[in-house]
mmCIF file of the N, C-alpha and C atoms, coordinates in Angstrom:
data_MODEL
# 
_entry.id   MODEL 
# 
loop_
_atom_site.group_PDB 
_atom_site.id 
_atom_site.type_symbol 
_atom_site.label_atom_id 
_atom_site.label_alt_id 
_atom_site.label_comp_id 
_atom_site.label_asym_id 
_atom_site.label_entity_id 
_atom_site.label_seq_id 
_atom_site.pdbx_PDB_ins_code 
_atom_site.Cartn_x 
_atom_site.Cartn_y 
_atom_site.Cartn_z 
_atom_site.occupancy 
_atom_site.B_iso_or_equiv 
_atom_site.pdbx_formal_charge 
_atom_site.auth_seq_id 
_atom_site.auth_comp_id 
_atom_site.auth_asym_id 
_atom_site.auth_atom_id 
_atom_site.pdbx_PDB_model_num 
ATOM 1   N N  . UNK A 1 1  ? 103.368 128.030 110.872 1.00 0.00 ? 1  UNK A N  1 
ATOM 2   C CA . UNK A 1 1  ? 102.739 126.835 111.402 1.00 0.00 ? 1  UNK A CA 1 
ATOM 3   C C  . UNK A 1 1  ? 102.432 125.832 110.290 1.00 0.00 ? 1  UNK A C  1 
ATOM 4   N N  . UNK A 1 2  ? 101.938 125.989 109.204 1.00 0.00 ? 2  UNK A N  1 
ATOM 5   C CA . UNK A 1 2  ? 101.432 125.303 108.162 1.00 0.00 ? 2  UNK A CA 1 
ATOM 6   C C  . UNK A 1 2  ? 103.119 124.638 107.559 1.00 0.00 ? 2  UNK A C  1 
ATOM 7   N N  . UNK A 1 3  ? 104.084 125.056 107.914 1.00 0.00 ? 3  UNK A N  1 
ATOM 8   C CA . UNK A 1 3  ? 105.201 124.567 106.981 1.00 0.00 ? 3  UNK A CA 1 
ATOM 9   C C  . UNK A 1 3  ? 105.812 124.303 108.451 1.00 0.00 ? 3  UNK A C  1 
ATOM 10  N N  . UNK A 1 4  ? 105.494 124.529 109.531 1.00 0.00 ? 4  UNK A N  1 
ATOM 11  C CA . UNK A 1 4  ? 106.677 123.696 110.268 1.00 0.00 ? 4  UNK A CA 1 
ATOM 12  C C  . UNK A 1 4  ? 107.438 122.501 110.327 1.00 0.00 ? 4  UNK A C  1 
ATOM 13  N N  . UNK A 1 5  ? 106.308 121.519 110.149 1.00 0.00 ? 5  UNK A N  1 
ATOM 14  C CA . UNK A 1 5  ? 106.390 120.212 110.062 1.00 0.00 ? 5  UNK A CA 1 
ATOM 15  C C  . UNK A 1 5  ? 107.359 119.705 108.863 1.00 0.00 ? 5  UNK A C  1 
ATOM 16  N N  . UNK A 1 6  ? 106.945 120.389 107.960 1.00 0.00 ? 6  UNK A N  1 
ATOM 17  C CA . UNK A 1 6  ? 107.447 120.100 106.620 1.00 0.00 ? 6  UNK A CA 1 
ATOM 18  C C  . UNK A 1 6  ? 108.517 120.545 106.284 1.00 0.00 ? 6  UNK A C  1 
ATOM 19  N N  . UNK A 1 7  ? 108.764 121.615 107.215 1.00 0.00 ? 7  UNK A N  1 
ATOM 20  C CA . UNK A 1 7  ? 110.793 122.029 107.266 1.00 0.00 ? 7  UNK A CA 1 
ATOM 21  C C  . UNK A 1 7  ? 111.393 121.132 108.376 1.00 0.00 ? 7  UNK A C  1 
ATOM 22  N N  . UNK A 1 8  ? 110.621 120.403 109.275 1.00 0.00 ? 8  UNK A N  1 
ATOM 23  C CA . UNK A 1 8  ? 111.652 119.513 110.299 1.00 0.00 ? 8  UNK A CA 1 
ATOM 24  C C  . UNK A 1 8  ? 111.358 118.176 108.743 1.00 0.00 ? 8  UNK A C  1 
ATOM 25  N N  . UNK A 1 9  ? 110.424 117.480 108.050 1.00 0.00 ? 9  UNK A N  1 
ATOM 26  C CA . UNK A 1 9  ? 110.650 116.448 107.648 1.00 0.00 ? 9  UNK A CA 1 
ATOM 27  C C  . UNK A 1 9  ? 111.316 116.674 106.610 1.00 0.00 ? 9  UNK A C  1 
ATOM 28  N N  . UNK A 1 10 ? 111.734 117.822 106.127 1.00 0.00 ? 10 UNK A N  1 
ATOM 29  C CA . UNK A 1 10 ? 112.577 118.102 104.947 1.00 0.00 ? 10 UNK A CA 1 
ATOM 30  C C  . UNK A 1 10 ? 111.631 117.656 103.950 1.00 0.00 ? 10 UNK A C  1 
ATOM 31  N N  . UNK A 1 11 ? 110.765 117.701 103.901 1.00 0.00 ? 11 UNK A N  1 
ATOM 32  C CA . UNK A 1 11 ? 109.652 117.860 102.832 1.00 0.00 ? 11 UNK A CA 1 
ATOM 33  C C  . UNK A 1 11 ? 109.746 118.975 101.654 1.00 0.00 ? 11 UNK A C  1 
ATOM 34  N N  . UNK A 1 12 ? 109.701 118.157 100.168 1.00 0.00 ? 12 UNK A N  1 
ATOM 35  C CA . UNK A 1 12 ? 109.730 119.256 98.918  1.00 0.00 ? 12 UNK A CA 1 
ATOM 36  C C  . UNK A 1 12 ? 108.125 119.594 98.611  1.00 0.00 ? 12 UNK A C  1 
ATOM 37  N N  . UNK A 1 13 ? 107.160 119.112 99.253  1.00 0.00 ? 13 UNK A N  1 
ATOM 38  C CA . UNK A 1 13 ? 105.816 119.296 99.057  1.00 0.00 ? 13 UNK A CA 1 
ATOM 39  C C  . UNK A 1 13 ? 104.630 119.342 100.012 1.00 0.00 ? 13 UNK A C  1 
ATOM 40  N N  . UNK A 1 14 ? 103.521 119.632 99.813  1.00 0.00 ? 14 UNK A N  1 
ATOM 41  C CA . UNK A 1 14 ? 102.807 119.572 100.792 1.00 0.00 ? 14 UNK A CA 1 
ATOM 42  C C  . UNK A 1 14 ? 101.223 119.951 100.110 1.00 0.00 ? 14 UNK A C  1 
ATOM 43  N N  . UNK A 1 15 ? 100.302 119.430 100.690 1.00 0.00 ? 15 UNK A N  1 
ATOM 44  C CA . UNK A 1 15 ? 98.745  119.467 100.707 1.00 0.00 ? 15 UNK A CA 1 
ATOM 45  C C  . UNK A 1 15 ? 98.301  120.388 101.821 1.00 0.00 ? 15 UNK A C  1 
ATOM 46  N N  . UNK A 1 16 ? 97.655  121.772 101.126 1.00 0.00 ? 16 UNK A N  1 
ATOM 47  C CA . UNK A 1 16 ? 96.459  122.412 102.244 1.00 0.00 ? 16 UNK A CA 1 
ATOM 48  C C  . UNK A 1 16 ? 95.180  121.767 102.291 1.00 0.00 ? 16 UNK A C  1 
ATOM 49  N N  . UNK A 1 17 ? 94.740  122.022 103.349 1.00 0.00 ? 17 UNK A N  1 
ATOM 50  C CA . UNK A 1 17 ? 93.104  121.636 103.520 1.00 0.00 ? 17 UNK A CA 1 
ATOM 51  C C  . UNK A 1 17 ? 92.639  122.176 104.536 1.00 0.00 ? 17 UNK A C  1 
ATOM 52  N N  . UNK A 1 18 ? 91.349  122.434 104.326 1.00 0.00 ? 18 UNK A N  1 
ATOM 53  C CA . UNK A 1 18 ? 90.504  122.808 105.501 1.00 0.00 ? 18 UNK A CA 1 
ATOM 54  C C  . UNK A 1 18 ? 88.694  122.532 105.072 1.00 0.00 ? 18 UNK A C  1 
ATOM 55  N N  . UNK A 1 19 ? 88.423  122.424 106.096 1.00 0.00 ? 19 UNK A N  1 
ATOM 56  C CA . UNK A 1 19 ? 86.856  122.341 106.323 1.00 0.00 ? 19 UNK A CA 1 
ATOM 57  C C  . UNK A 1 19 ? 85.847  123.412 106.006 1.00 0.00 ? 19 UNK A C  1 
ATOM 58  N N  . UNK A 1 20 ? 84.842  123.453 105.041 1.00 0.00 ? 20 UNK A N  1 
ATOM 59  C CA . UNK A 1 20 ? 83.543  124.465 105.077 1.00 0.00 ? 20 UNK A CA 1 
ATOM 60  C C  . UNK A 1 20 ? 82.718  123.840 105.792 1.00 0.00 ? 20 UNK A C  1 
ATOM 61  N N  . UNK A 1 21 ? 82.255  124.228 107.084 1.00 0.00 ? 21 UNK A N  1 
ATOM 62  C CA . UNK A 1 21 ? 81.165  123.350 108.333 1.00 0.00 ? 21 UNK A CA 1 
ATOM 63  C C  . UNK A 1 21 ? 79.784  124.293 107.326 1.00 0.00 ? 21 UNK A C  1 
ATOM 64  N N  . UNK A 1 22 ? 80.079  125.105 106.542 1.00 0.00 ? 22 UNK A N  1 
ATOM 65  C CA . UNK A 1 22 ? 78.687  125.639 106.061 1.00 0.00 ? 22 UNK A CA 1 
ATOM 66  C C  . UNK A 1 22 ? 77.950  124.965 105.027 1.00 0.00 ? 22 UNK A C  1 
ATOM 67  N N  . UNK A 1 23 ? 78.884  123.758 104.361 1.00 0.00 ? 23 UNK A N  1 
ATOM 68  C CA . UNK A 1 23 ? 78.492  123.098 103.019 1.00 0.00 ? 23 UNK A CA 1 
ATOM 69  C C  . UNK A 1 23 ? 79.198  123.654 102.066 1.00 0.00 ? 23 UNK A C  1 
ATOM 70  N N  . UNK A 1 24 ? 79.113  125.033 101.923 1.00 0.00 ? 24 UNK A N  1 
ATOM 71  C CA . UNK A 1 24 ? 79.155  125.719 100.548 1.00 0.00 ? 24 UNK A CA 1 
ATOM 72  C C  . UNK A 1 24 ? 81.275  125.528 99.965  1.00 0.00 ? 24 UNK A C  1 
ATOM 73  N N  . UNK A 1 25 ? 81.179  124.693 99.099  1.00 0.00 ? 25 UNK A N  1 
ATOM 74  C CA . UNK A 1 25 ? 82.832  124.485 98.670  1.00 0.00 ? 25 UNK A CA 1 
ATOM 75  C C  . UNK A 1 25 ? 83.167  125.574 98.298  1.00 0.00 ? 25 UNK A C  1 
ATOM 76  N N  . UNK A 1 26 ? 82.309  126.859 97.665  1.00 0.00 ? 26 UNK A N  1 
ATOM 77  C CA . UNK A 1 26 ? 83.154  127.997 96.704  1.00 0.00 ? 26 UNK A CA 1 
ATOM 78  C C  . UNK A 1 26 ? 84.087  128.420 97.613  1.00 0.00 ? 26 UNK A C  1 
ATOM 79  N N  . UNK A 1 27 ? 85.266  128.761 97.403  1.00 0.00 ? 27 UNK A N  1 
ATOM 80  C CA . UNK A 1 27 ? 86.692  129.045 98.329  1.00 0.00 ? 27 UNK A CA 1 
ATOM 81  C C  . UNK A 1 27 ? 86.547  130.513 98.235  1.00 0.00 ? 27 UNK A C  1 
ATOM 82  N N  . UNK A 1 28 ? 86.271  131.187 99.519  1.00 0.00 ? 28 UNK A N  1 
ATOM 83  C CA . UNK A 1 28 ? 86.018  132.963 99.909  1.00 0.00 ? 28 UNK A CA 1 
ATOM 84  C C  . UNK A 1 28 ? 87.837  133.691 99.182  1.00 0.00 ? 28 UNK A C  1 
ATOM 85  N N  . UNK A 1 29 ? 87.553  134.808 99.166  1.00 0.00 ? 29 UNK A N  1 
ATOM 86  C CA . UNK A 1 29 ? 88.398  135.846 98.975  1.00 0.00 ? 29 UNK A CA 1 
ATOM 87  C C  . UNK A 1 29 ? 89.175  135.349 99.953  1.00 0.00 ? 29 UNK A C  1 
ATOM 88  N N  . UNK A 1 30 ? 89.319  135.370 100.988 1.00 0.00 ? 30 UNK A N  1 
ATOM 89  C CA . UNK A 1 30 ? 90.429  135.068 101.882 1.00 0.00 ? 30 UNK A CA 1 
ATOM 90  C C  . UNK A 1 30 ? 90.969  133.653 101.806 1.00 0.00 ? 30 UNK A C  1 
ATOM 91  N N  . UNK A 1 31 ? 90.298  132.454 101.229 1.00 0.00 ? 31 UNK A N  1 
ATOM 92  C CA . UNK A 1 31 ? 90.984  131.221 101.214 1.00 0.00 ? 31 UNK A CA 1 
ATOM 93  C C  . UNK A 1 31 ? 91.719  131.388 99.801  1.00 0.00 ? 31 UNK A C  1 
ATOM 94  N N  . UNK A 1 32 ? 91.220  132.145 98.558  1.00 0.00 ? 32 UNK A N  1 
ATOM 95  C CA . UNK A 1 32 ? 92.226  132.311 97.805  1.00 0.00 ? 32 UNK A CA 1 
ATOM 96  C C  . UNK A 1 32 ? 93.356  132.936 97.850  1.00 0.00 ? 32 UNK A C  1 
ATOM 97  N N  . UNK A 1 33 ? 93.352  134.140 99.231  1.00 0.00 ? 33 UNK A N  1 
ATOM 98  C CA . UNK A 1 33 ? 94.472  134.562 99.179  1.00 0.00 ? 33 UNK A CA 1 
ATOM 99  C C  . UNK A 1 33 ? 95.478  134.224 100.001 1.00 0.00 ? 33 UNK A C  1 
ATOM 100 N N  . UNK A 1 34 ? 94.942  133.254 100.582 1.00 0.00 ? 34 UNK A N  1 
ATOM 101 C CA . UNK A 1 34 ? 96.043  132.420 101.633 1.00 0.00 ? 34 UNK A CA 1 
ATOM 102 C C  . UNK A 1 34 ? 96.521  131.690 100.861 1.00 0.00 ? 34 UNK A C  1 
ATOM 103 N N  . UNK A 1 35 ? 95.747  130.611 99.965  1.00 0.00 ? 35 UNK A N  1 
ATOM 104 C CA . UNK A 1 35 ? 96.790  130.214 98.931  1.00 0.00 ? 35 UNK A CA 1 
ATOM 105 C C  . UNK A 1 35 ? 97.727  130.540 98.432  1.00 0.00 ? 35 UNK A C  1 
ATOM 106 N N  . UNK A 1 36 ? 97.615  132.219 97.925  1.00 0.00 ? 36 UNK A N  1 
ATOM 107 C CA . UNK A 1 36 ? 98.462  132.673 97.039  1.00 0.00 ? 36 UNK A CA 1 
ATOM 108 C C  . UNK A 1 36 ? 99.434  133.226 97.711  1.00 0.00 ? 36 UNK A C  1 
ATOM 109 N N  . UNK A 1 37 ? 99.191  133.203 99.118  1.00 0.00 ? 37 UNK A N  1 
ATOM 110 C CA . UNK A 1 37 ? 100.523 133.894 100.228 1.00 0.00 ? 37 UNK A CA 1 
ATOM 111 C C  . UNK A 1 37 ? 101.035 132.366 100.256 1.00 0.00 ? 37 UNK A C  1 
ATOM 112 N N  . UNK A 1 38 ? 100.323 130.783 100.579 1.00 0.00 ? 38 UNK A N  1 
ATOM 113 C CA . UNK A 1 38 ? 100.995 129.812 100.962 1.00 0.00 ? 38 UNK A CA 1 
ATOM 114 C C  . UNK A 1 38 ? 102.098 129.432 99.663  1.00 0.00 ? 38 UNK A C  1 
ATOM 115 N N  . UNK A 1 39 ? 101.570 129.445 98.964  1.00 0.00 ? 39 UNK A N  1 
ATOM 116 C CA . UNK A 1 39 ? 101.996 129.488 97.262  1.00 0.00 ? 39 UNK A CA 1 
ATOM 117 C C  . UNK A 1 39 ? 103.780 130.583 97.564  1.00 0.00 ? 39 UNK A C  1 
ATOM 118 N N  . UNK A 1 40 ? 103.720 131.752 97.640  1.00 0.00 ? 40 UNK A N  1 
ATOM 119 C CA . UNK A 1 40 ? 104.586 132.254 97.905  1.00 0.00 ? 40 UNK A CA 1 
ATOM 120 C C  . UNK A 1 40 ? 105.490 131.851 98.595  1.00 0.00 ? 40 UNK A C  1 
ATOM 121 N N  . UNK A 1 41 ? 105.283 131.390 100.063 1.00 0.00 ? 41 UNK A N  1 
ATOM 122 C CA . UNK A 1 41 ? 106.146 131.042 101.501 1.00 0.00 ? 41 UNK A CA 1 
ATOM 123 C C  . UNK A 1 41 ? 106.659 129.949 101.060 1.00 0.00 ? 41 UNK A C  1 
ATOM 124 N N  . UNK A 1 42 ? 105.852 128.773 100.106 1.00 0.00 ? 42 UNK A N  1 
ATOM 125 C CA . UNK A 1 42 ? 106.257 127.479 100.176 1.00 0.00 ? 42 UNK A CA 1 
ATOM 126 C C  . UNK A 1 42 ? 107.442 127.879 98.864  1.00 0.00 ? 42 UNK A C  1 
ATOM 127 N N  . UNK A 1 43 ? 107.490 128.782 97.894  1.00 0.00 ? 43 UNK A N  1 
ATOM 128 C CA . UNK A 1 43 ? 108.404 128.974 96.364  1.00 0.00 ? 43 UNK A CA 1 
ATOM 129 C C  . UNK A 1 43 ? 109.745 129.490 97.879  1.00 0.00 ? 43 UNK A C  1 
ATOM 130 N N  . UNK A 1 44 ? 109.257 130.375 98.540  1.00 0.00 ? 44 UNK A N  1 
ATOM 131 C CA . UNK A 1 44 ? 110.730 130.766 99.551  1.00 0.00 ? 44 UNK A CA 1 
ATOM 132 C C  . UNK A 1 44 ? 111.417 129.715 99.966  1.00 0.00 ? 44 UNK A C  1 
ATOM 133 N N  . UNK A 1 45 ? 110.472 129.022 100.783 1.00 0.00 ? 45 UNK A N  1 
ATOM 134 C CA . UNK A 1 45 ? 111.102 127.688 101.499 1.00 0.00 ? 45 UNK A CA 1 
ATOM 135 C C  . UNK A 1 45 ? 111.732 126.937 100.736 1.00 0.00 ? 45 UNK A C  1 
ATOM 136 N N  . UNK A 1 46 ? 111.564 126.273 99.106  1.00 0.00 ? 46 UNK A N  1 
ATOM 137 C CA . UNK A 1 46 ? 111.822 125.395 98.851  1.00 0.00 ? 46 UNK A CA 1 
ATOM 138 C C  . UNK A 1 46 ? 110.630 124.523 99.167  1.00 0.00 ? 46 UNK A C  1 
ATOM 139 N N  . UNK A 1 47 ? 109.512 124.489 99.318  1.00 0.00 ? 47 UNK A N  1 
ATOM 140 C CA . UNK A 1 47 ? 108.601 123.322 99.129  1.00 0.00 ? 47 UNK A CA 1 
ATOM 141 C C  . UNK A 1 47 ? 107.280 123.584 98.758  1.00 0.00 ? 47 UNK A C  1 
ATOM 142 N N  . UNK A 1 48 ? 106.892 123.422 97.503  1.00 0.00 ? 48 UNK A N  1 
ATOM 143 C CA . UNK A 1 48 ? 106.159 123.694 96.711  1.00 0.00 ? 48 UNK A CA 1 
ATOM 144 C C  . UNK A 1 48 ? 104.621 122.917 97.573  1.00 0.00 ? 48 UNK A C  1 
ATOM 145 N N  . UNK A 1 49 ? 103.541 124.037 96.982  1.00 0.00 ? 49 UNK A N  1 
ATOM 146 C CA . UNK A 1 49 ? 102.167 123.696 97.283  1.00 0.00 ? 49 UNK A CA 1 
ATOM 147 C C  . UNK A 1 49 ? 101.403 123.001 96.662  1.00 0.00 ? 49 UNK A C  1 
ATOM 148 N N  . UNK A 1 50 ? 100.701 121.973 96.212  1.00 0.00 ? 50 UNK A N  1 
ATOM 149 C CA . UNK A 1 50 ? 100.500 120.820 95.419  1.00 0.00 ? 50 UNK A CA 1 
ATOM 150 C C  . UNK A 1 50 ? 99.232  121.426 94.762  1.00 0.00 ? 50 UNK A C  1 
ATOM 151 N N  . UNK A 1 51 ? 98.618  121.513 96.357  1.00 0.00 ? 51 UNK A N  1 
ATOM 152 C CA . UNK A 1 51 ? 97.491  121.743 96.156  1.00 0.00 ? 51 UNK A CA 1 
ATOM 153 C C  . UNK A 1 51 ? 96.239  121.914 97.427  1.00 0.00 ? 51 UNK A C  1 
ATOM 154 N N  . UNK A 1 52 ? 95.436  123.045 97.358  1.00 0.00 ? 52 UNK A N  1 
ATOM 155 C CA . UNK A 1 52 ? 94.557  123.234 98.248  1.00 0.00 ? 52 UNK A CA 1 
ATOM 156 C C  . UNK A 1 52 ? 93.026  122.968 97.816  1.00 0.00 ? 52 UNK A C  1 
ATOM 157 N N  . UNK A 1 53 ? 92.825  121.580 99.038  1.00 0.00 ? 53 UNK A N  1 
ATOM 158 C CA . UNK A 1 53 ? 91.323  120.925 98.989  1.00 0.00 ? 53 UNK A CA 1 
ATOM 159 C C  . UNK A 1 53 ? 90.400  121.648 100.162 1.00 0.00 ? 53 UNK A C  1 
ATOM 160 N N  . UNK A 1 54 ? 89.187  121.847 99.795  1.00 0.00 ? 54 UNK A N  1 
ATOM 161 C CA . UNK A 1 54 ? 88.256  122.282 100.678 1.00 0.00 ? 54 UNK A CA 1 
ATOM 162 C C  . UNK A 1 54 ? 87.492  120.983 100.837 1.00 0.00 ? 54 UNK A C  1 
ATOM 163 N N  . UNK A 1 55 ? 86.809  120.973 101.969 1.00 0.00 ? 55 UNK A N  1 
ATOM 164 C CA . UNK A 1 55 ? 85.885  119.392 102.126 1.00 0.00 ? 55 UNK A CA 1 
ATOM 165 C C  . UNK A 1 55 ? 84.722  120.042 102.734 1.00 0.00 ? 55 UNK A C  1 
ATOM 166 N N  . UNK A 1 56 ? 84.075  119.098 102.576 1.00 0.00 ? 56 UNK A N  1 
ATOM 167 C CA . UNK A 1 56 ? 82.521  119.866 103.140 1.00 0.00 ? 56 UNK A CA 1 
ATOM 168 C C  . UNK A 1 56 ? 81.607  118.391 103.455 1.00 0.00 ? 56 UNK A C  1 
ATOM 169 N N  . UNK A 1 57 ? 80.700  118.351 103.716 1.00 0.00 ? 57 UNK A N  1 
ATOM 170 C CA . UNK A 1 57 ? 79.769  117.292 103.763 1.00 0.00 ? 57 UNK A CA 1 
ATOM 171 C C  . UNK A 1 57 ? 79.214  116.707 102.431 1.00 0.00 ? 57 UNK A C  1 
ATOM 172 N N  . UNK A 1 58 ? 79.211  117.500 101.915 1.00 0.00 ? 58 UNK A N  1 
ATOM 173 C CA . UNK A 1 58 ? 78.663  117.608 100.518 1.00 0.00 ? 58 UNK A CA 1 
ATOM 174 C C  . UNK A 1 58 ? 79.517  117.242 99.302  1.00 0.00 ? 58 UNK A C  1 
ATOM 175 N N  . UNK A 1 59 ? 81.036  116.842 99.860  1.00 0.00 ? 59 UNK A N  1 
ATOM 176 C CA . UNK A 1 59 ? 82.052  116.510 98.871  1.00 0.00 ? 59 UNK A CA 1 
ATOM 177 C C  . UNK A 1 59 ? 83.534  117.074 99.100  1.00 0.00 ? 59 UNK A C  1 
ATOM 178 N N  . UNK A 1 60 ? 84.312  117.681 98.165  1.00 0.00 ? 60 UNK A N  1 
ATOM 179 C CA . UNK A 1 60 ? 85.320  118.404 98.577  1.00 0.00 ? 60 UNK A CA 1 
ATOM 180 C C  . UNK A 1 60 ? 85.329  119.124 97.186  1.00 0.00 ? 60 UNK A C  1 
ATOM 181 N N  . UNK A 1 61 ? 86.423  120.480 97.177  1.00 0.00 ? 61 UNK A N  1 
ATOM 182 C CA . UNK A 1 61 ? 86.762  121.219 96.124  1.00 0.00 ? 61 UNK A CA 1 
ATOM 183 C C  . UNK A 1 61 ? 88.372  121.233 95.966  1.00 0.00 ? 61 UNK A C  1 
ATOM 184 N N  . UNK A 1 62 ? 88.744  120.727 95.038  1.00 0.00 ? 62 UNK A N  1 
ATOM 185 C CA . UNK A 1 62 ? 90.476  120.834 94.586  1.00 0.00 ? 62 UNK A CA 1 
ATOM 186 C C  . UNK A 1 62 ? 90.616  122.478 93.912  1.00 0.00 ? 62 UNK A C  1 
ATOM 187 N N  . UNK A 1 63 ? 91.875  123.147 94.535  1.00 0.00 ? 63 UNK A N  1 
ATOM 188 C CA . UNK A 1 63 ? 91.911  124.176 93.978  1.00 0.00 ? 63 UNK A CA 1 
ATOM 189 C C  . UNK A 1 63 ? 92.330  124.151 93.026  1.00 0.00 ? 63 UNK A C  1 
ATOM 190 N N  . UNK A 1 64 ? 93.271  123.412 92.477  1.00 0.00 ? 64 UNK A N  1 
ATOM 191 C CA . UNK A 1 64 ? 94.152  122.868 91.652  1.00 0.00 ? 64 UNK A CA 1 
ATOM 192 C C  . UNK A 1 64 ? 93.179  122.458 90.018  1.00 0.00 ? 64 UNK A C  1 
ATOM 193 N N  . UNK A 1 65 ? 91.962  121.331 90.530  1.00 0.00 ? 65 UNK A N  1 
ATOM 194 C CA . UNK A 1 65 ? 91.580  120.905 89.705  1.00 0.00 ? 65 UNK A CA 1 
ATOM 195 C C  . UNK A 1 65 ? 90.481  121.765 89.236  1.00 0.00 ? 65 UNK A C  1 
ATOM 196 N N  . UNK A 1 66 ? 90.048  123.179 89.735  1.00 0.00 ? 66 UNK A N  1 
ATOM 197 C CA . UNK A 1 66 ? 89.065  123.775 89.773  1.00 0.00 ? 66 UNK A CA 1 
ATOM 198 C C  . UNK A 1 66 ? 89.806  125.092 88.909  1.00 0.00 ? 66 UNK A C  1 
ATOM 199 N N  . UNK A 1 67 ? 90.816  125.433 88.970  1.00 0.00 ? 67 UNK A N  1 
ATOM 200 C CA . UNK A 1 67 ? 91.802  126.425 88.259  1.00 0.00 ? 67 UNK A CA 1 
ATOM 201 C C  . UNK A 1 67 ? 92.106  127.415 89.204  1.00 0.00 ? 67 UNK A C  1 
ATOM 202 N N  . UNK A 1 68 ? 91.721  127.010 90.195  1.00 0.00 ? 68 UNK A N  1 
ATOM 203 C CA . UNK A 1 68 ? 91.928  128.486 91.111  1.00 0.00 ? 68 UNK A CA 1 
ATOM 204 C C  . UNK A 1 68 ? 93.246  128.601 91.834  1.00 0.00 ? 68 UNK A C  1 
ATOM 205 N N  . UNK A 1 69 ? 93.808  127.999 91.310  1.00 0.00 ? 69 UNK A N  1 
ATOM 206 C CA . UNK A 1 69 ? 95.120  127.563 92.179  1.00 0.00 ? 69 UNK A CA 1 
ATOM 207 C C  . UNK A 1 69 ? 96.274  128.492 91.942  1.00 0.00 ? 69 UNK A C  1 
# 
């Protein structure tokens, strides 16, 4: 689902994101490891993961710019 779109637009890239409705930006065990599975699927496909932002009320978190990427 996350790459459908982006294999019909023939897309070489793409941005994750999702919402913390709790405030808290630190990215759980499971949002790092979806990265690192999306990270994987997107090196298969041919379209690389740029980068995964968390947003919150309180701001947002770049995974990228945070090192967790």
């Amino acid at each position: 689902e996350v790459f459908g779109e982006a294999v019909r637009q023939r897309a070489t890239a793409i941005l994750v994101a999702h919402n913390h409705p709790s405030g808290n930006l630190e990215p759980s065990i499971e949002d790092k490891d979806v990265t690192r599975r999306l990270k994987q699927a997107g090196d298969i496909l041919g379209i690389k993961v740029l980068d995964h932002l968390i947003f919150s009320e309180e701001g947002y978190l770049s995974m990228l710019e945070g090192n967790l990427f």
